[in-house]
Structures are given as C-alpha cells and as structure tokens.
GUPA-75583 format. One record per residue (C-alpha): z, y, x; residue in three letters. Coordinates in steps of 0.25 Angstrom, whole numbers, plus 5000, padded with zeros to 4 digits. Layout:
! GUPA-75583
w: Z&v: Y&u: X&res: Ala;
...
***
This chain:
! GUPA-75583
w: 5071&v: 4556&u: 5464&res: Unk;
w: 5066&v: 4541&u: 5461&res: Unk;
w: 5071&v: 4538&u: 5475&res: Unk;
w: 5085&v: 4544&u: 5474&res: Unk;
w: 5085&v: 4534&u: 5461&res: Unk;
w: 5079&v: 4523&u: 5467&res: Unk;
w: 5090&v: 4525&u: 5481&res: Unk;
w: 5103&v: 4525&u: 5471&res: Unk;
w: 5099&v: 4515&u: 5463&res: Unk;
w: 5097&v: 4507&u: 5476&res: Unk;
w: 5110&v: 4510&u: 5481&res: Unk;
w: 5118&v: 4512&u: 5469&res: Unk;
w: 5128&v: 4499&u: 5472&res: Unk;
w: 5129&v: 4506&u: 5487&res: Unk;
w: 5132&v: 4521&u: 5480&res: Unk;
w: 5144&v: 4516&u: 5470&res: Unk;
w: 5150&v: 4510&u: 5482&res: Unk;
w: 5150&v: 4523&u: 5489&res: Unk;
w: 5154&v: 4529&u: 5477&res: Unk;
w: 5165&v: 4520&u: 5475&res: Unk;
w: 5171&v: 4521&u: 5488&res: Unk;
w: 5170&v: 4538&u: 5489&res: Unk;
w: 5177&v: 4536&u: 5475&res: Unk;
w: 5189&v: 4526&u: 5480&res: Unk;
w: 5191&v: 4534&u: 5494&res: Unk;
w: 5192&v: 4547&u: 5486&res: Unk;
w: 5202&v: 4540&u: 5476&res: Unk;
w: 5211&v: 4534&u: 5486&res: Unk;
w: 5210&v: 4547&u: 5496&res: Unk;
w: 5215&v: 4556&u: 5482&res: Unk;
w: 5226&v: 4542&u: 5479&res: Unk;
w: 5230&v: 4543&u: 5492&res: Unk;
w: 5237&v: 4553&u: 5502&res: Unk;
w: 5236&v: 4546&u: 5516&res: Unk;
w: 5221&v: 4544&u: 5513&res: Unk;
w: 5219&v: 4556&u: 5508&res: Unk;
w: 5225&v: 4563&u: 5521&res: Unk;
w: 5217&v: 4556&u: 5529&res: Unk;
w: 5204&v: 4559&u: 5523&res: Unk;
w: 5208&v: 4574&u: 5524&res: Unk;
w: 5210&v: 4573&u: 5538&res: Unk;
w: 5197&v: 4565&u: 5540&res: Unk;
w: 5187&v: 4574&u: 5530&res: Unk;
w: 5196&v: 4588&u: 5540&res: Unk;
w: 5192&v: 4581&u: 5554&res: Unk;
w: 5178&v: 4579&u: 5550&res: Unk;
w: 5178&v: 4596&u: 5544&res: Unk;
w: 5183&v: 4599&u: 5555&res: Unk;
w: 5176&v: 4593&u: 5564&res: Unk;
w: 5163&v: 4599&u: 5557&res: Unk;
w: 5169&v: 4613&u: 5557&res: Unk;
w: 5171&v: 4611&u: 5572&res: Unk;
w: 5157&v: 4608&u: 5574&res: Unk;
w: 5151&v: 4619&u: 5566&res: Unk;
w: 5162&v: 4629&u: 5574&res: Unk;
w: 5155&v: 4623&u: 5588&res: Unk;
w: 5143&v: 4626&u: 5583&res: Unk;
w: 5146&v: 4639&u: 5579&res: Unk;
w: 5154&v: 4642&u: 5591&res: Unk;
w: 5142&v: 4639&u: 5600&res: Unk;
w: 5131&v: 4647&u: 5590&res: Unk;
w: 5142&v: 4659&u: 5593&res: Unk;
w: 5145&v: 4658&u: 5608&res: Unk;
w: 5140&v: 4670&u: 5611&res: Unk;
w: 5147&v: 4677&u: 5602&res: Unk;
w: 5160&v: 4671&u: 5605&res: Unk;
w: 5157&v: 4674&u: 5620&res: Unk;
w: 5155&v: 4689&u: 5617&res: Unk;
w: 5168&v: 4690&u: 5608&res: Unk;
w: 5176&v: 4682&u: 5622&res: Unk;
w: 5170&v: 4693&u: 5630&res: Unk;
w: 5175&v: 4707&u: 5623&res: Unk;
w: 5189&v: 4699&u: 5622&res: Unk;
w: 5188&v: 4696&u: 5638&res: Unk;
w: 5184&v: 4710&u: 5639&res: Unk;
w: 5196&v: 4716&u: 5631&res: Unk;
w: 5206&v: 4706&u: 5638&res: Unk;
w: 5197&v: 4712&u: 5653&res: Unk;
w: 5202&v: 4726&u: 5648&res: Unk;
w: 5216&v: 4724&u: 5646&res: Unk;
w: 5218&v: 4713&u: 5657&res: Unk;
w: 5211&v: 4722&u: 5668&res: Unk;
w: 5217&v: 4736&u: 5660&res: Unk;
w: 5231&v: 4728&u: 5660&res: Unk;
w: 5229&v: 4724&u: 5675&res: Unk;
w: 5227&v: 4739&u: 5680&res: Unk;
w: 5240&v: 4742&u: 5671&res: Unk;
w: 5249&v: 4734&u: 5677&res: Unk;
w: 5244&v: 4735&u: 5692&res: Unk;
w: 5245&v: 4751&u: 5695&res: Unk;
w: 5259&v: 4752&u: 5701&res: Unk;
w: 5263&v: 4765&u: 5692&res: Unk;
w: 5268&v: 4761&u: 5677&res: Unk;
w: 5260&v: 4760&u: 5666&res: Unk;
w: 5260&v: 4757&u: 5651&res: Unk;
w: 5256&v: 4742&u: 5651&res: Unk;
w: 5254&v: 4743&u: 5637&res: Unk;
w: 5243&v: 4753&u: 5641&res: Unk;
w: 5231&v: 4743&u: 5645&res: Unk;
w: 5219&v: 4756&u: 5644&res: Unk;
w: 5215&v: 4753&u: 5659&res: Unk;
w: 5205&v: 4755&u: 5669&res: Unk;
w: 5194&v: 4746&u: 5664&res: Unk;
w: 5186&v: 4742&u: 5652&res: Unk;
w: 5177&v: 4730&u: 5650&res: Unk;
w: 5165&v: 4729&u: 5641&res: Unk;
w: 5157&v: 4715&u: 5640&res: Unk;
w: 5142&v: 4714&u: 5641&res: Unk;
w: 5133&v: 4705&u: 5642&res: Unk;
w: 5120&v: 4703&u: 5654&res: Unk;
w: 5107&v: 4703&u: 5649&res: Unk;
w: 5100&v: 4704&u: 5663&res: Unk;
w: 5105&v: 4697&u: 5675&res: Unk;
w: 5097&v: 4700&u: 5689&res: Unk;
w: 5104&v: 4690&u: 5701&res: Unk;
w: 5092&v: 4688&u: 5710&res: Unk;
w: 5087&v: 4701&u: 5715&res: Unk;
w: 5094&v: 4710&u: 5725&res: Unk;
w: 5099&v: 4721&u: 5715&res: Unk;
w: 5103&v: 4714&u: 5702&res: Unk;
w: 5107&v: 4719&u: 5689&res: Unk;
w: 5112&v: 4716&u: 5676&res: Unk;
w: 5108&v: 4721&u: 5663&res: Unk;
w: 5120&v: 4720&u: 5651&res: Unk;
w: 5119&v: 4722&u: 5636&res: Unk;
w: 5127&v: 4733&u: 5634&res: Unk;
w: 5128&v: 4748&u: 5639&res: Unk;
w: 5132&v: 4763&u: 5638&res: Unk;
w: 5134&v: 4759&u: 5622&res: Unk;
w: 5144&v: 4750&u: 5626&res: Unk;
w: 5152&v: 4760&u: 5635&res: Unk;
w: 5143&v: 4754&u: 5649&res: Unk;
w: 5140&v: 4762&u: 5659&res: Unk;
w: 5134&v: 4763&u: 5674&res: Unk;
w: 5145&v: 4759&u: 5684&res: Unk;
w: 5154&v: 4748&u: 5675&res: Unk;
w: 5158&v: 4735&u: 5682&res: Unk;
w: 5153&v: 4723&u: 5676&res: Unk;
w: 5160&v: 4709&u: 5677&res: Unk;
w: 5162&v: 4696&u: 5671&res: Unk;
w: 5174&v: 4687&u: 5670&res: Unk;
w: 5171&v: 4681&u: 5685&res: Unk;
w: 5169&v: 4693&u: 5692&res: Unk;
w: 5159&v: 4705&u: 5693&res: Unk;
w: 5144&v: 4707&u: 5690&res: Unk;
w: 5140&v: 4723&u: 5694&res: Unk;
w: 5140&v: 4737&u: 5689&res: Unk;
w: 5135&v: 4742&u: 5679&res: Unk;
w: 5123&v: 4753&u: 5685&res: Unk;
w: 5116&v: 4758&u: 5671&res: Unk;
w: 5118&v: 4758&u: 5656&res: Unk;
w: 5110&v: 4762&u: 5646&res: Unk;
w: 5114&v: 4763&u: 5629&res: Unk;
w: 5115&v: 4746&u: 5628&res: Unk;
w: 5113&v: 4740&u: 5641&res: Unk;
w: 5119&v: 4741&u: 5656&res: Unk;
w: 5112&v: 4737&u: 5670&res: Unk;
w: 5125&v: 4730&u: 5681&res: Unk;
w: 5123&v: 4732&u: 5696&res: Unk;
w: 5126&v: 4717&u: 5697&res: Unk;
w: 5132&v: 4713&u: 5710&res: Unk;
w: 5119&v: 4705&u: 5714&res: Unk;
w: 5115&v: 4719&u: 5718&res: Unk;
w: 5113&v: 4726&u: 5732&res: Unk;
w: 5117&v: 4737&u: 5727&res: Unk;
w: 5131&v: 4733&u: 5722&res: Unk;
w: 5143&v: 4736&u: 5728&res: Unk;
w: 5158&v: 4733&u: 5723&res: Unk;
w: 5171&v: 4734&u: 5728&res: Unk;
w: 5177&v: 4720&u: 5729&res: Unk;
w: 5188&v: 4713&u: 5738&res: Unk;
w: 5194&v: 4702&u: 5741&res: Unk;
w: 5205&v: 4696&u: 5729&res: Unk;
w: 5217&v: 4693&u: 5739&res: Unk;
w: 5215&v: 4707&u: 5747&res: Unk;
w: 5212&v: 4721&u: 5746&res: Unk;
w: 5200&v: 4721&u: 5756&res: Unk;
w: 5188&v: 4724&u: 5748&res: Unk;
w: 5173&v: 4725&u: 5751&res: Unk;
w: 5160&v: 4728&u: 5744&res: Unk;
w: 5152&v: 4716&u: 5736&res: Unk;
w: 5137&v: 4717&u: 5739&res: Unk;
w: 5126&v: 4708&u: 5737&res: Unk;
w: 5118&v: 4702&u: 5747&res: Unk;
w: 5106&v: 4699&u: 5738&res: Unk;
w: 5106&v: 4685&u: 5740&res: Unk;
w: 5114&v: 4676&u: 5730&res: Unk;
w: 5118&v: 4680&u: 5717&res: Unk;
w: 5132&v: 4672&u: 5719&res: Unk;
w: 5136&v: 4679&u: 5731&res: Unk;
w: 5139&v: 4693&u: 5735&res: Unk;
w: 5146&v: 4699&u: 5747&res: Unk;
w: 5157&v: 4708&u: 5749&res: Unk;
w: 5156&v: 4717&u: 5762&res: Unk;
w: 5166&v: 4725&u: 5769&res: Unk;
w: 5179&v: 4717&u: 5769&res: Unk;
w: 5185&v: 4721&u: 5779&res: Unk;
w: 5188&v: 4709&u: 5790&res: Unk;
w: 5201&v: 4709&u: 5789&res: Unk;
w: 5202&v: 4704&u: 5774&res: Unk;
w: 5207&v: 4689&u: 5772&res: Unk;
w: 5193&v: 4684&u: 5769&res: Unk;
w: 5192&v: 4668&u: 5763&res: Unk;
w: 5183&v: 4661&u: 5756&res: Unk;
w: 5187&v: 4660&u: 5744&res: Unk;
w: 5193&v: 4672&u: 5740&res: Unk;
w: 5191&v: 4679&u: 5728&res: Unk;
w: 5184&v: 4693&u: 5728&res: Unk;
w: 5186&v: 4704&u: 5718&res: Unk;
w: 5183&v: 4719&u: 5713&res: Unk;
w: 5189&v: 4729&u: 5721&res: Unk;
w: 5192&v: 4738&u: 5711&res: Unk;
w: 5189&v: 4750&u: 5720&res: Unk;
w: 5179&v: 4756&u: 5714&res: Unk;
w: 5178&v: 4759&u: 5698&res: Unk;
w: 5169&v: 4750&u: 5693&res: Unk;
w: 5177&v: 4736&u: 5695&res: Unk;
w: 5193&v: 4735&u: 5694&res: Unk;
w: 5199&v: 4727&u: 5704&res: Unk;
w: 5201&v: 4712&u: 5704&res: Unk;
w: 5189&v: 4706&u: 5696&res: Unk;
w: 5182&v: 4694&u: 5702&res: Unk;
w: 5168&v: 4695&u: 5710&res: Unk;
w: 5169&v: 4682&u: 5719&res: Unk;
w: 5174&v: 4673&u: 5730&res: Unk;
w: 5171&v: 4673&u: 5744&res: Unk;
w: 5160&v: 4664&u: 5748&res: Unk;
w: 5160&v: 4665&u: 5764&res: Unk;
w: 5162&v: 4679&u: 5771&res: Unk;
w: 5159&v: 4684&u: 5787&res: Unk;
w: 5161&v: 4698&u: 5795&res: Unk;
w: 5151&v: 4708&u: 5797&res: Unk;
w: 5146&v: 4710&u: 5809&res: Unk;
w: 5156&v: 4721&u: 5815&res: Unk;
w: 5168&v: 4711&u: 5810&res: Unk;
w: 5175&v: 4720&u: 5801&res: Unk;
w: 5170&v: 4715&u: 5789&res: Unk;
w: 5166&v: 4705&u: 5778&res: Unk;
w: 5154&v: 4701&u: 5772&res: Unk;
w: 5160&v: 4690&u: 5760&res: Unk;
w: 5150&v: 4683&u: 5753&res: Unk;
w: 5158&v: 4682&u: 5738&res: Unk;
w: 5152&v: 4670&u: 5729&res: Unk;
w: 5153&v: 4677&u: 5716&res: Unk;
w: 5161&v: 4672&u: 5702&res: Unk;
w: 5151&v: 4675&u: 5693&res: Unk;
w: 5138&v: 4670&u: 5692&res: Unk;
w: 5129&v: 4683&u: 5692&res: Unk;
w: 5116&v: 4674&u: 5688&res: Unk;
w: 5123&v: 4670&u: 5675&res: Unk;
w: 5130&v: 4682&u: 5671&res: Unk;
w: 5133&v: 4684&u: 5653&res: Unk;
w: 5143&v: 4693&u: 5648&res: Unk;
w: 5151&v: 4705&u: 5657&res: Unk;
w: 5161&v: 4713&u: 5658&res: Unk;
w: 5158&v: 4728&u: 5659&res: Unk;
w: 5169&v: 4736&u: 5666&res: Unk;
w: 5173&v: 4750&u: 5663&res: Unk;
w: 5182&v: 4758&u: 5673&res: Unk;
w: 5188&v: 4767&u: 5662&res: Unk;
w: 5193&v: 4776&u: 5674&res: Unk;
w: 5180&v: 4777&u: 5679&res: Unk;
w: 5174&v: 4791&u: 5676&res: Unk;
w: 5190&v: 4798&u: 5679&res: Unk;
w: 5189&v: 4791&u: 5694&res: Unk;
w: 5177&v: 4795&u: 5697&res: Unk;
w: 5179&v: 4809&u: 5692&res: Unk;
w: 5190&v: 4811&u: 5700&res: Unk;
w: 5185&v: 4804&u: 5714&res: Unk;
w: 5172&v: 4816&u: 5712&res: Unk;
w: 5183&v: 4826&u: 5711&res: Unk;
w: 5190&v: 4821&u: 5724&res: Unk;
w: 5176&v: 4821&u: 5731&res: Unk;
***
C-alpha cells in the first residue's frame, strides 16, 4: 500500500495533467457536436473491430459445427435438386410442385478410411438408427466413394471403389456408351472403366459419370476424367484409365443415397424372373 502512496505522490504533477486533459476532451466532446460525432465513430470502429475478432475466434473454435449445419442444408438442396431433375426429365407430365422423387440423401461422416490394400473399405458413424442400410450409394460433392455392404444400429461399412470387388455402372458424359469401373489395385487415384465399346468417341479429358442403370446410383454424378485409354486385345473394347475427382485418401463428410424405389423395382424384376 505504502508503494502505491509512495508511486502517486511521485507522479501526482503527471496524474493532474492526465486528469485535466480526460476532463477538457470530455467537456468540449459534450460542447461540441462535430467532435462529439467523431469520437462516436472512433470509440464504434475500435468495438467493432474487437467483436469482429472475437466472432473469428469463435467462428474457427465452431468450424465443425458450422460445417455439419452446411452439410444437412446440401443434402436437403441434393434432395430436391436431384428429385426435381427426375421431375422435369420424364417425358409423361407431372405435378412440378410434387418434388417426392426417387432419391433421398443422408450425411455421414468416415471414421475409417482403407486406400492402400486390394479390397478397401470405409467405416461411417452412422447406421440402420439413421435409416442406412446394405446396398446405399455413397458420394461426396466431387463424385462417388462405394456402396454400402453392411450396417449395423449406429455405424455402416462402404464397398469403397479401391475395391477388386467393386463394380458400377458408369459412362462416358458426352454419350450413352457405358462400361463398368473396376479397380486395378494399383493407385488410389486411378481406376478403370472396362467394356466400352470401340466405337464410343473416346478423348482425354472427358468426363465420366454414373450410369444410373442400376438402383443404387442415379444417373449423372461425377466419378472422374479420362486419364489415357487403349483397346483390349480383340479390338472391340476399351480399357480407360479414369483419374478420379475426389481424393479417396483424404476423405470427411458423405452423402448416403437412398433409392426410395428400390425395394418395389426389385420386387417386381423377381416376379418377371
């Protein structure tokens, strides 16, 4: 306490003056409009640019979060995008106001990720809880990641692509020739899509997409480009190696595909058997 005596004492000639001055600026900013303006403007910018630091702060502490809450709004707009794209195509009328479509997507996020053996899987943190089951196609926003193969009350296993036991239907964008995507076992960015016929306009560069003729995918979402491509060995067909969109070692949040149809087609294809 002595000190604190001792330290205004010392400065007390320095203290009025401070004093004095916060007194006169307060006086002439009350006597004053123009100064008084200005120092509202001043004391706003320095407020706002502490709130605008704390929100940074807080916006980075809650990325996760924010990220999750951007996800089940893509899905929602992937629902009525893709429900709305199978509306308007069919060539009978519809109801447009009807969007209740084919397909249904659920997010999910990969806890396990296998890229470097010959059969690959990935494990997501949700299952048959979250309406998952065994056979649902699983993308992200660049393209396709596998199919699901087993779910259990809150977590799933995908057939990812880097599989030798994977098969989908995909084709070329610009065409309707189509072929199977296979993995070779070799690198994680690169599979191979087999059975095009020759005659397809084949070039480097092209894009390649889902089929849709199977009832897992629908048609048109992204899977790769074409790297380099060569005929098989009778001539009648290519072998296209496909570089793919997304990065499968570095994969986070998906998109879990539902074929609301599903069960009715299949039931119906038995029955024709």
């Amino acid at each position: 306490m002595q000190q604190i005596f001792n330290f205004l004492i010392r400065n007390k000639n320095n203290i009025l003056f401070l004093l004095l001055l916060a007194l006169s600026i307060f006086f002439t900013i009350q006597t004053h409009s123009f100064h008084k303006s200005r120092f509202i403007s001043s004391a706003n910018w320095v407020t706002g640019g502490v709130y605008s630091w704390a929100n940074d702060i807080q916006t980075y502490l809650h990325l996760d979060d924010y990220n999750k809450r951007l996800l089940e709004e893509n899905k929602e707009l992937r629902n009525i995008i893709t429900n709305l794209t199978d509306t308007v195509s069919v060539e009978s009328y519809q109801d447009t106001a009807n969007f209740e479509g084919t397909y249904y997507f659920r997010s999910a996020r990969v806890i396990n990720n296998n890229f470097a053996k010959a059969d690959n899987y990935l494990t997501l943190n949700k299952g048959e809880n979250d309406g998952i089951r065994p056979e649902y196609g699983v993308v992200t926003s660049k393209g396709i990641i596998g199919i699901v193969d087993r779910a259990n009350n809150n977590f799933s296993r995908v057939v990812s692509i880097l599989n030798s036991q994977s098969r989908i239907n995909a084709q070329l964008n610009k065409t309707n020739h189509f072929g199977s995507l296979i993995w070779d076992g070799k690198n994680p960015n690169i599979v191979q899509l087999i059975d095009v016929p020759r005659q397809a306009p084949v070039k480097k560069g092209d894009t390649i997409i889902t089929g849709g003729r199977s009832l897992i995918f629908p048609k048109g979402l992204p899977i790769g480009s074409i790297k380099d491509f060569q005929l098989d060995q009778s001539e009648s067909y290519y072998t296209i190696n496909v570089e793919l969109f997304n990065d499968m070692t570095n994969i986070g949040y998906v998109y879990v595909i539902e074929n609301v149809n599903r069960e009715e087609i299949k039931s119906l294809e038995k029955v024709n058997e």
